[in-house]
N, C-alpha and C positions, 0 to 999 in steps of 0.2 A: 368592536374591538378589531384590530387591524390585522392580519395576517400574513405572512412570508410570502411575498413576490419576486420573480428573477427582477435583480436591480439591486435587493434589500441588502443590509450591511446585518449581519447577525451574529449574537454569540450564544451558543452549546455548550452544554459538559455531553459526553458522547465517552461509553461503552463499546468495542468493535470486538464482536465475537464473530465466531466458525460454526458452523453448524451443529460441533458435537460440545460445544459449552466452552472452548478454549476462548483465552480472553488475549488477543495482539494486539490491542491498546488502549490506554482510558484516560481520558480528562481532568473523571473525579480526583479527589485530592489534590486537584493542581491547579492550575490555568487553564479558564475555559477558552474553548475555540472561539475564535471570530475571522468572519469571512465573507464575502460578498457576492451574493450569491448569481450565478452566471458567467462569473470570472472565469473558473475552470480551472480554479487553484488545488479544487479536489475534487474526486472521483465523482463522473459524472450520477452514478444512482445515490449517493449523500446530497448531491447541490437537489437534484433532483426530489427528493422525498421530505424535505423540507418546506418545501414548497405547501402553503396552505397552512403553516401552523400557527397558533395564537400564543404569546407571552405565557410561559408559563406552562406551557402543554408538554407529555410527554408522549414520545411513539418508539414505535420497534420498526426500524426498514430495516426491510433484506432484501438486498443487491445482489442480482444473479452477477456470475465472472463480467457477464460482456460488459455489464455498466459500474466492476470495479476495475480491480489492476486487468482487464482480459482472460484470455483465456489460454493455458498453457502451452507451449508452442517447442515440440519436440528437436526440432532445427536450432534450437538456441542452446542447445545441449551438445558439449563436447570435449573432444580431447585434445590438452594442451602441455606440447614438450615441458620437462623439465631441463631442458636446455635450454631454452629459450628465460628462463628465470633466471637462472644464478645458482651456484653451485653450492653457494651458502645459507639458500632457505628452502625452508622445511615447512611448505604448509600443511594444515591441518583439517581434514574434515571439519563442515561447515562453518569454518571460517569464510569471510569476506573481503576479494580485492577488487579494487580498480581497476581495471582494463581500458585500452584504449581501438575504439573502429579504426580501419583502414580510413575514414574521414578523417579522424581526430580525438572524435566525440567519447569521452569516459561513459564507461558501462558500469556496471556491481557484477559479477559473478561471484556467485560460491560455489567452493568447495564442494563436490558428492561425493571423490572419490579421488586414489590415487594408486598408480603401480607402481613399480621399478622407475619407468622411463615417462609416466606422465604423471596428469592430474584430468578427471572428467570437471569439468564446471558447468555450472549450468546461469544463464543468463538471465533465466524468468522471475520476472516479480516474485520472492516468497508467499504473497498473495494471490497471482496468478491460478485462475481455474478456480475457485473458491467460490463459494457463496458468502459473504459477510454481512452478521448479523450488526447494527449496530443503535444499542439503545440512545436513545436523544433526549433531552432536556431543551424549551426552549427558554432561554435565561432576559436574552432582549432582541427588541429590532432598534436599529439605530436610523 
């Protein structure tokens, strides 16, 4: 029986839990993954722990921070006028915008917080620093 090598073309149902049973995303009921693995389409500890599996086989990896979203990075947290937005909106705790780097480049922040005269955002992956837990299914190798 053949088994998952970096190269392989594969598809999963995949469970991604947290350490304390919280569930941030899942496959089942829907459309399973596929993906090829060594591309670096996703997080390196999922391409990674897949690695070795047979048709059909089920496992639990768990991905310390470094080899999911990293690890959470306090400098990517801060404060942002509300002058510099517009006098007409009103965001809201942990809501999500688009921002743009001094390069160009679109970022995600959210919301953590707001006064008077600003908003804290914070830049980090929502997964950043985490352990993720995620159950697998191997469904095929293509």
């Amino acid at each position: 029986m053949s088994t998952v090598k970096d190269g392989d073309t594969i598809v999963i149902h995949y469970t991604g839990k947290l350490e304390d049973g919280t569930v941030f995303d899942s496959s089942e009921g829907g459309n399973p993954l596929e993906f090829k693995v060594g591309d670096g389409e996703l997080i390196p500890g999922l391409e990674q722990g897949v690695i070795g599996m047979a048709g059909g086989e089920t496992k639990v990896i768990t991905i310390p921070a470094e080899l999911g979203y990293g690890p959470r990075e306090e400098e990517r947290v801060f404060e942002f006028s509300k002058d510099k937005i517009g006098a007409n909106i009103d965001l809201e705790i942990g809501q999500q915008v688009q921002m743009f780097r001094a390069d160009g480049m679109p970022i995600m922040a959210t919301i953590i917080g707001k006064s008077e005269t600003s908003y804290a955002m914070d830049c980090n992956h929502p997964l950043a620093g985490k352990t993720l837990i995620f159950e697998t299914r191997l469904l095929e190798i293509r």
